[in-house]
C-alpha positions as CSV (number, residue, x, y, z in Angstrom):
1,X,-10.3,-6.6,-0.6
2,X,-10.7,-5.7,-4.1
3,X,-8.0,-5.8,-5.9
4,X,-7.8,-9.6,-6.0
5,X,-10.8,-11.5,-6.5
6,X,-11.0,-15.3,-5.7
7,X,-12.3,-15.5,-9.1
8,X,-9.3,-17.6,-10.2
9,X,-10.2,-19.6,-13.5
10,X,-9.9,-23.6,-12.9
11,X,-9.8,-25.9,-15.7
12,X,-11.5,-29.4,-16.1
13,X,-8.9,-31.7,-17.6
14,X,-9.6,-35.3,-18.3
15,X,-7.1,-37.8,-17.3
16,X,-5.4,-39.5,-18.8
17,X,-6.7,-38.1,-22.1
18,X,-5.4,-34.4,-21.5
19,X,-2.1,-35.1,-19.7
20,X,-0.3,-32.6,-22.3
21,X,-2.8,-30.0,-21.3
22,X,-2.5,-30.7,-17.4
23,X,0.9,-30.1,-18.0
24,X,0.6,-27.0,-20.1
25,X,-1.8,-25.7,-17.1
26,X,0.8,-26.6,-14.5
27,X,3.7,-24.7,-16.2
28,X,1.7,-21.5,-16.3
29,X,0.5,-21.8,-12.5
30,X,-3.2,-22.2,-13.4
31,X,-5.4,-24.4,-11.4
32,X,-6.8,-28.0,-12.5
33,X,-9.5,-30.1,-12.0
34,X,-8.5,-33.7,-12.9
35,X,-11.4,-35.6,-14.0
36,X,-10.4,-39.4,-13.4
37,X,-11.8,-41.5,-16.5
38,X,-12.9,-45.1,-16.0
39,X,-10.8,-47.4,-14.5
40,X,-7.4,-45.3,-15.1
41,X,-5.4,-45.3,-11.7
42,X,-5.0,-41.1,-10.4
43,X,-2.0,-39.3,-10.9
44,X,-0.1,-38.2,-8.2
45,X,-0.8,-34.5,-7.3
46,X,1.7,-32.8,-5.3
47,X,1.0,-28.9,-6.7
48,X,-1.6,-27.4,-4.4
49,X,-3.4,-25.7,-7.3
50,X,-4.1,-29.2,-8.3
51,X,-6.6,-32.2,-7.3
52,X,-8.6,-34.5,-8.9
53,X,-11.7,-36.8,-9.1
54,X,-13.5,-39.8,-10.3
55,X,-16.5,-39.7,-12.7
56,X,-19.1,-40.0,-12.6
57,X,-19.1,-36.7,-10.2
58,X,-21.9,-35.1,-8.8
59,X,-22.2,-31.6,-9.5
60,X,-22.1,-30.6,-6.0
61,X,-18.9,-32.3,-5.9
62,X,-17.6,-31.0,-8.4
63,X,-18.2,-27.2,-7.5
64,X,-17.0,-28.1,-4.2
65,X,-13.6,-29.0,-5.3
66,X,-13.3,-26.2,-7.6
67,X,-14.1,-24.0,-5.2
68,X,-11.3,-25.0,-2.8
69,X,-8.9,-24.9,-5.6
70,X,-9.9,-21.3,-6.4
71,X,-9.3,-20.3,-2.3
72,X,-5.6,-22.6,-2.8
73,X,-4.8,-20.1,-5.8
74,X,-5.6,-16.5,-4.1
75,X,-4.1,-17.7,-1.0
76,X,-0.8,-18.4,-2.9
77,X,-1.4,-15.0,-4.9
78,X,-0.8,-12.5,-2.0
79,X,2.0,-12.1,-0.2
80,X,2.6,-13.5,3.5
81,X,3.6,-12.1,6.5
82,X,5.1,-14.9,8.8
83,X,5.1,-13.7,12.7
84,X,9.3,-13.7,12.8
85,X,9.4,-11.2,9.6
86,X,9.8,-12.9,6.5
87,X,7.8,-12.3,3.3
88,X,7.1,-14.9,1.6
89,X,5.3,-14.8,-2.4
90,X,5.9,-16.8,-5.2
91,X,7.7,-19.8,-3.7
92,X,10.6,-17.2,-2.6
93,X,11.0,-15.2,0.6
94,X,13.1,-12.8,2.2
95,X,13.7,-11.1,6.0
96,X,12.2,-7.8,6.8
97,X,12.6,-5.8,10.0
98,X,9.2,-4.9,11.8
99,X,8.9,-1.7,10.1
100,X,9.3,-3.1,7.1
101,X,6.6,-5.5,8.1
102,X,4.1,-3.3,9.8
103,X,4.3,-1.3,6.1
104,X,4.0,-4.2,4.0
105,X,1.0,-5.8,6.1
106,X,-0.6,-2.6,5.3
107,X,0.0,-3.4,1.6
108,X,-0.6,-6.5,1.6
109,X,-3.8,-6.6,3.3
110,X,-4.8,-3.7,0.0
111,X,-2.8,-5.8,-2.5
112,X,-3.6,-4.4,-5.9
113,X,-5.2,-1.4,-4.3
114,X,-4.0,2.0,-3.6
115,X,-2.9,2.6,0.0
116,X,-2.6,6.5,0.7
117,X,0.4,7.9,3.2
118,X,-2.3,8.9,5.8
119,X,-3.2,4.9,6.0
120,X,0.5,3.7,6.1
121,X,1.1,5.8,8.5
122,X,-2.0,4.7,10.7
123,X,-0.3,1.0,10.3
124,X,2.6,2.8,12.0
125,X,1.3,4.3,15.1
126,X,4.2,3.5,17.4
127,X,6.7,5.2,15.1
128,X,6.0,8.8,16.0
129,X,9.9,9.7,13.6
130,X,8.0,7.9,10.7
131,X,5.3,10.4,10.6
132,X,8.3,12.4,8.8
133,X,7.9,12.2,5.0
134,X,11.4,12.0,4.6
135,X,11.3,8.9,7.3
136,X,8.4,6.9,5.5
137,X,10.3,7.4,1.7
138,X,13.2,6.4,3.3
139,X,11.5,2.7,4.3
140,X,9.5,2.5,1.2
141,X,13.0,2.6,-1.0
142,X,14.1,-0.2,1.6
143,X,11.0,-2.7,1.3
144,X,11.4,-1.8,-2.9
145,X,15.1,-3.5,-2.7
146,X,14.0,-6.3,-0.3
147,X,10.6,-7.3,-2.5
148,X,12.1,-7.1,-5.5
149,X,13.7,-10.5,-5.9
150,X,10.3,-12.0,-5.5
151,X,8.8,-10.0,-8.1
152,X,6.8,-7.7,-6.5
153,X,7.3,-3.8,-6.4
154,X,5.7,-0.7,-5.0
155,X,4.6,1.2,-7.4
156,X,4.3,5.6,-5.6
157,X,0.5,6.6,-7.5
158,X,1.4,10.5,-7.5
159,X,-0.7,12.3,-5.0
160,X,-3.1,8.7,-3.9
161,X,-0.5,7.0,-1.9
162,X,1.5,3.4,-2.8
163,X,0.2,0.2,-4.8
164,X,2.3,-3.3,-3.9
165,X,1.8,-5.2,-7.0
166,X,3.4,-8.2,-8.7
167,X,5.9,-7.4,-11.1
168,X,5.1,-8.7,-14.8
């Protein structure tokens, strides 16, 4: 997959020092380290894009925790699939019928990423009428309307195929 990286930045903040730039980072959804000073009790974290630990912290430590706040963050930035057909991204979800998600696993698993009408329909195979192009626009303005309450669209790239991407 390369049209999201697990490159996601996270940010060292000290605590309590930095509590107005943990919440700053919090607001805008990106991930924090907190780095417990001293003796200072640690704060509650409930976000998953957050943790925290003591110093003095050994490097390894330290990379290791950033590491699996970095996987936390790209898991929550491409959409899911559940198993009874719901979508979820972004804290929201909505229903989709199997179509719908046998399309939009296709996307999903190319998020960011151009996926041409040949692959879509190769996600389809047990849809013989989708191999219509009238069939397949059809469902693509369906999953438009149903994704865009949680801020995702799919974008047609003349002549290439379909790009699901978060909508800014």
């Amino acid at each position: 997959m390369t049209g999201i990286h697990n490159d996601t930045d996270v940010k060292l903040v000290r605590w309590p020092a930095e509590e107005v730039r943990r919440e700053r980072y919090k607001a805008l959804g990106i991930p924090r380290l907190l780095v417990v000073e001293g003796g200072c009790r640690p704060p509650l974290c409930s976000d998953a894009k957050e943790d925290w630990v003591r110093a003095p912290v050994s490097r390894t430590d330290l990379e290791a925790r950033m590491a699996t706040l970095r996987a936390k963050a790209w898991v929550d930035s491409v959409p899911q699939i559940d198993p009874v057909g719901v979508l979820r991204y972004g804290g929201r979800s909505c229903a989709i019928s199997p179509t719908e998600a046998d399309i939009l696993e296709c996307l999903t698993r190319n998020f960011g990423e151009v996926v041409s009408r040949g692959e879509l329909l190769r996600c389809l195979p047990e849809r013989p009428a989708l191999s219509r192009r009238n069939a397949l626009d059809l469902h693509i303005m369906r999953v438009r309307r149903r994704i865009g309450p949680l801020n995702l669209a799919i974008r047609t790239v003349w002549g290439q195929g379909y790009l699901l991407e978060l909508v800014k």
